[in-house]
N, C-alpha and C positions, 0 to 999 in steps of 0.2 A: 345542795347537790347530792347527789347518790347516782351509785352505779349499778348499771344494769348488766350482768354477765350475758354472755353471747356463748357459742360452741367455743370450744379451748382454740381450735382452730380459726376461728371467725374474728370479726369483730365484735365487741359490746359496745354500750353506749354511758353516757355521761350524762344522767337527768339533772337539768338546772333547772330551778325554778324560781319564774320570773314571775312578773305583773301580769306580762302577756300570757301566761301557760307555761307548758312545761318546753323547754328545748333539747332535744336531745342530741347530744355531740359523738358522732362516733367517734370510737379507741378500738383502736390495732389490738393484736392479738400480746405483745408488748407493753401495754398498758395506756399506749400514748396519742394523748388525743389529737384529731385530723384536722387540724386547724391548716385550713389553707391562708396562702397570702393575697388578701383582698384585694391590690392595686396602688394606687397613688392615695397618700396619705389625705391629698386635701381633700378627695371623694370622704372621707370619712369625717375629717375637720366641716365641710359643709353641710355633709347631710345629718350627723349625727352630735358630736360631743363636741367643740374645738378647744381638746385638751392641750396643746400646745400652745396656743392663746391664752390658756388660763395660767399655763407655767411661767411662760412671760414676762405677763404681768405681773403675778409675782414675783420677779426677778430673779427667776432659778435659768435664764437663756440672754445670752446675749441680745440684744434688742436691734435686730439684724435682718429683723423681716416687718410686714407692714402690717400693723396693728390696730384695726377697728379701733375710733373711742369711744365706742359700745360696749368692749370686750373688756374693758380697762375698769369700767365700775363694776366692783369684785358684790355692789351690792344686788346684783343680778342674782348670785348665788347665795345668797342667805338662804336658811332653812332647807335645802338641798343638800346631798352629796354627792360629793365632786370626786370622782376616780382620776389623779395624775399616775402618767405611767411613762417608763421610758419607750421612746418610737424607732423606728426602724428607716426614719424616716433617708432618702440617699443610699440605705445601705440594704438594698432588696435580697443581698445573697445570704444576709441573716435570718430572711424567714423562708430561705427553701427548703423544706423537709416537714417532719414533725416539729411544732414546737416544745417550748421548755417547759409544758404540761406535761409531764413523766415524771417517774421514780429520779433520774438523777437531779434533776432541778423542779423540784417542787413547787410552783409559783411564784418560784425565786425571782422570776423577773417575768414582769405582763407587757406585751407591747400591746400599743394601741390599735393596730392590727388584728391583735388577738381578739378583743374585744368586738370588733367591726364585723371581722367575721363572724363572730357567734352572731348577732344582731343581726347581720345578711344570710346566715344560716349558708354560708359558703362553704362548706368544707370539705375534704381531700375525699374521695373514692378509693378504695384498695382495688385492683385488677381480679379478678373470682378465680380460684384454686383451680376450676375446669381450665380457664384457658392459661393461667402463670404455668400449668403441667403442659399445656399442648406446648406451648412456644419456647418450654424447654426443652423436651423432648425435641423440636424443629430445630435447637441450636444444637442440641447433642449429636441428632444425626447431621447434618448439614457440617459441624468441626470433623466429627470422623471420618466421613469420606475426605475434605476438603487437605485436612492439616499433613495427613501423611505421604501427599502428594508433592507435598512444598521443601524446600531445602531448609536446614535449620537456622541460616537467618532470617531467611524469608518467614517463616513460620515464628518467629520471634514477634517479624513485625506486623504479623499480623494479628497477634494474641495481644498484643500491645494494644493494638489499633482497635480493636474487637473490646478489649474493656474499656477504652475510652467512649469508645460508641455509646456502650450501654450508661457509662455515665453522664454520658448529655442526655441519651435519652431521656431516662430518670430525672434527668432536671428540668428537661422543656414540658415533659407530661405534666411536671408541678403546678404549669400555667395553665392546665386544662384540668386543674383540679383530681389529676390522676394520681395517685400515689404509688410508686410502682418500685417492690421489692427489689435491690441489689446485691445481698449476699448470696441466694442461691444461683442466680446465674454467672455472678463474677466464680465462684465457686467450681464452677460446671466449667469454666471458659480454663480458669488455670490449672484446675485437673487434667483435663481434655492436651491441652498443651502442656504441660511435666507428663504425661503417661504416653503421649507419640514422642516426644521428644526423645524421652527414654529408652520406649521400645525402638526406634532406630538407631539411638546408641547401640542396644546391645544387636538389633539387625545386621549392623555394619561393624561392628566389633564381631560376630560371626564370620562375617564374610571376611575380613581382613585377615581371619585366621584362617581361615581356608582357602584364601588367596597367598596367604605366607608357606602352606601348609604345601599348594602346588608348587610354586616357586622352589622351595626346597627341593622339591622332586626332579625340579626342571636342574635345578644347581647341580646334583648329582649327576644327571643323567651327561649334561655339559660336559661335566669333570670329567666323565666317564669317557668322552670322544678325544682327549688330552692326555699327552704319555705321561703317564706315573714317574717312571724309572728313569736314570740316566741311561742311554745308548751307548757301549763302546765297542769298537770295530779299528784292530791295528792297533794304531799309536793314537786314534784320536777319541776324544769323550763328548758327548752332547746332553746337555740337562736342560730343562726350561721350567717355567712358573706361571702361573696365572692368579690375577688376584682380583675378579672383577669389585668396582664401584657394588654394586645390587648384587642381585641374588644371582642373576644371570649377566653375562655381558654380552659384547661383539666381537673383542677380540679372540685371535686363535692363533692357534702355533703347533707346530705338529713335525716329529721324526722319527721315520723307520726306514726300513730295507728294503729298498727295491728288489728286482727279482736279479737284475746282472750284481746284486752284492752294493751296489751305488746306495749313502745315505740320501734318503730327501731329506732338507730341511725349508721348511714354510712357515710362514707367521703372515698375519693379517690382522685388519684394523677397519672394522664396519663401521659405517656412518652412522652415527646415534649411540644408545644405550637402552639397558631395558629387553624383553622378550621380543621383539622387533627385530634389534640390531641379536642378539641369540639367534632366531631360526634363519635368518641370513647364513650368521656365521655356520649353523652346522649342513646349509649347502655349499659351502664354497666346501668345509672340509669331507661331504661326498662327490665333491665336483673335483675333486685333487685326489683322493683316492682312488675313484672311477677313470682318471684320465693317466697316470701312474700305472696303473696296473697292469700298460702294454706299452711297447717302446716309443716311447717319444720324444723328440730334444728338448730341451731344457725350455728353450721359447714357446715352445706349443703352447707348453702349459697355461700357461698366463693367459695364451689368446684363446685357446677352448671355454677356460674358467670364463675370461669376460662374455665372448659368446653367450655360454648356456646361462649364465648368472643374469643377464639382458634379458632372455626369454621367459625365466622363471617371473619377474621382478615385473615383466610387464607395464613401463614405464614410471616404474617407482623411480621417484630423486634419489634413492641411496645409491651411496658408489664405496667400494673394499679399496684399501691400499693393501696390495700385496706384495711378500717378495717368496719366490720360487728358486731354491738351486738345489744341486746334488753333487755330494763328495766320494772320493771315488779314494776308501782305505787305503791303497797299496800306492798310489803317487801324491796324496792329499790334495790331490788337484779340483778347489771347486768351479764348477759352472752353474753360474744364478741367472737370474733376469728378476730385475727389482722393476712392479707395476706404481709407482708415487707411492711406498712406504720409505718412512725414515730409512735412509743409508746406512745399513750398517756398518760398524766401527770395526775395521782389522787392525789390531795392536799386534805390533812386528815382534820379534824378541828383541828387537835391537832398539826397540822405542819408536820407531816410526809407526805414523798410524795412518792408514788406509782409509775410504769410502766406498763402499759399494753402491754406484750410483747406475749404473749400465742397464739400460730396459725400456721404459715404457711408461705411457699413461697408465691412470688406475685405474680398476676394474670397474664398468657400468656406467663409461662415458660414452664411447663410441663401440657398436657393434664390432666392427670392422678392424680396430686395434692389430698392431703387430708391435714384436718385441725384438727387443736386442738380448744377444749371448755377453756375458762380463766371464772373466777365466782369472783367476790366481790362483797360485801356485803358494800353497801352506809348506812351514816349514817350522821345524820343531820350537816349542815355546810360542806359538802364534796363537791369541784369543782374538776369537771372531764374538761380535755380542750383538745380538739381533735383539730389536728394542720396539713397543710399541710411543707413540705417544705421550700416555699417561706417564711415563717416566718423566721425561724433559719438560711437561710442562705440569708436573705439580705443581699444587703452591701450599705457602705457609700461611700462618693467620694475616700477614703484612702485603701480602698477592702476589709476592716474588719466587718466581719458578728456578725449579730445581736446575733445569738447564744444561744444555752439552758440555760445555768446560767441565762443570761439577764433574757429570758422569764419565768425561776422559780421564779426570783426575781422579777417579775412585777408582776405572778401570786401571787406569797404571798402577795402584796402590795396591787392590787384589787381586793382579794377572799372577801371582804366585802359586797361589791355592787350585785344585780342580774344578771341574766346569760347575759342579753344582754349590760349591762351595762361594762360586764368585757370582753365580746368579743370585744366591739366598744373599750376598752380601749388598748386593745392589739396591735390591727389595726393603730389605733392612734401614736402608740408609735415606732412602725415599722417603719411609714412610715415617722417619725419624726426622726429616727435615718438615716434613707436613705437621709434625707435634699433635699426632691424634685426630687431625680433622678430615672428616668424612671424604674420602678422594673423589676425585670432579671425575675422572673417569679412569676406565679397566688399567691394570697395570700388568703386562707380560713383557718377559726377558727370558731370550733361546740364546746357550752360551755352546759355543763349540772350541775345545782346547786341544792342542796337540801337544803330544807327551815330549816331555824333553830329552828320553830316551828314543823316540822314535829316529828312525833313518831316513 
């Protein structure tokens, strides 16, 4: 046998030289010759050599199959040579591919197969370089468009799916004597997929920043609509906090001077969280500013807010808990009207402790909503503590909330201290029972305190 070299990129061919002529076996551009899998072994035991009958007999096989006594006198074969070789025989998935005619197994092992096939001159076909480039080319653009379309599981399982394909293909082509290359397009397939994958990693790792990047902006601007400062006016102090969940929240809380000298103080609680329950929140506090600005009792307020808050919203399902009053320096007389927000907590000086419950539905149930007027009468040493939600119902890692007791019990403990001393301590205390974990929603506290000097 001798080899006949081909283009580096081609195949060559393998000259054997038989009785019949020369055969030539083609070899892949790998060295490895195209020996296809001929079919059923007995095709081969019938028509050509029945080397597995002659192992038999010689008793190298269990005698387990039926045995001509033709085949049994070994004097058939005198003066001949007899090639035994191990068969493939049951075990078809041993001859898909090249076989062990290459560099790493050198004729290390012949199946009879191999042999069959050279004799039927059956061997493997390569796919021609023109069309293995068109039909990559066809998978390259076809993954391009397709993959960056797909979500990253999805696209997982389709690269997944996509090289399996190509490995059946490759195997059923074997049957049709095709031999068809798997490195470069498995190749192509998981490039193709690591390099979209990737590139919407970092697509979406851009956008996340520039979506964190707004967010900040929006957190400021929020903060920005929320008093800074503590309020004092006479004998009495007002401080609050806000501490959304995100970047932005719903809740809101808000106090200044009206124009007769009257403090407003307001807090609310939007349905949801997130930029949603934020641009809510900062109509209700132009919707409280705007309606403040000229004389109105205490109740209006609330029913205007529901009004025009219905109009904007446009049948949105969210609805505000709010509570509206205004204190009045020189007799500490407040008048509220609570729309369904937590009742705020009056700690008496003498230990008794109040609700303010007096008002109304929440905001963005019924158009048509009216309110009730509530009136106490503050007297020195009194802390009022307007609260939203997220306080009372934090929780710990164990799911148990923090809870009204709790926060009576911490209010009687720091009604000592001034208004903002006892809002920060409340905050503090929250979020020290939560032990660091991420708040389930906004937490704000409006503390209003009268001085124990006051008359």
């Amino acid at each position: 046998a001798r080899f006949e070299p081909g283009n580096p990129f081609r195949e060559g061919h393998l000259l054997l030289e038989t009785s019949r002529g020369t055969t030539a076996i083609p070899v892949d551009q790998y060295g490895r010759a195209l020996i296809n899998f001929p079919g059923d072994q007995n095709a081969f035991a019938n028509h050509y050599f029945p080397f597995d009958r002659v192992v038999e007999a010689a008793g190298y096989l269990p005698i387990n199959l039926p045995v001509p006594d033709t085949l049994l006198d070994t004097n058939a074969f005198r003066g001949k040579v007899v090639l035994v070789c191990s068969t493939a025989f049951r075990q078809m998935a041993a001859d898909v591919g090249p076989t062990p005619f290459s560099d790493t197994f050198p004729l290390a092992l012949a199946h009879v197969s191999v042999v069959n096939s050279i004799l039927r001159r059956d061997f493997l076909h390569t796919i021609p370089h023109g069309y293995e480039t068109l039909g990559l080319g066809a998978i390259a653009l076809g993954l391009a468009l397709w993959l960056p379309a797909l979500a990253p599981g999805a696209l997982a399982v389709v690269a997944v799916g996509f090289l399996l394909g190509l490995v059946a293909l490759a195997w059923v082509l074997v049957f049709f004597g095709i031999q068809m290359s798997l490195v470069p397009p498995l190749f192509l397939v998981l490039s193709l997929s690591v390099g979209v994958m990737l590139r919407a990693y970092v697509v979406r790792d851009h956008e996340r920043r520039a979506v964190e990047q707004e967010l900040a902006v929006a957190r400021r601007v929020q903060q920005d609509l929320l008093p800074k400062q503590p309020l004092t006016a006479g004998g009495l102090e007002v401080s609050g906090i806000n501490l959304p969940c995100y970047a932005v929240g719903g809740d809101y809380f808000d106090y200044y001077t009206l124009a007769d000298g009257r403090i407003a103080l307001a807090i609310g609680d939007v349905a949801g969280k997130g930029v949603p329950a934020a641009l809510l929140m900062s109509k209700l506090q132009a919707t409280l500013r705007g309606e403040t600005s000229h004389e109105v009792t205490v109740p209006e307020v609330p029913e205007r807010a529901n009004r025009l808050l219905m109009e904007s919203m446009e049948g949105s399902s969210k609805f505000v808990t709010f509570f509206y009053g205004a204190l009045e320096p020189g007799t500490s007389r407040l008048r509220y009207s609570n729309a369904g927000h937590n009742p705020p907590y009056l700690l008496r000086a003498d230990g008794t402790l109040e609700q303010l419950e007096t008002g109304g539905l929440l905001l963005g149930i019924f158009p048509h909503a009216t309110y009730e007027e509530g009136v106490v009468d503050l007297r020195p040493g009194d802390v009022i503590v307007l609260f939203t939600d997220g306080v009372t119902e934090a929780e710990d890692r164990h799911k148990g909330q923090f809870g009204e007791e709790r926060l009576i019990a911490l209010l009687k403990e720091a009604r000592g201290g001034d208004a903002r001393a006892i809002g920060d301590r409340i905050c503090q205390e929250v979020l020290k029972f939560s032990k660091g974990l991420q708040m389930a929603d906004d937490l704000t506290v409006v503390v209003v305190k009268v001085r124990e000097q006051a008359a």
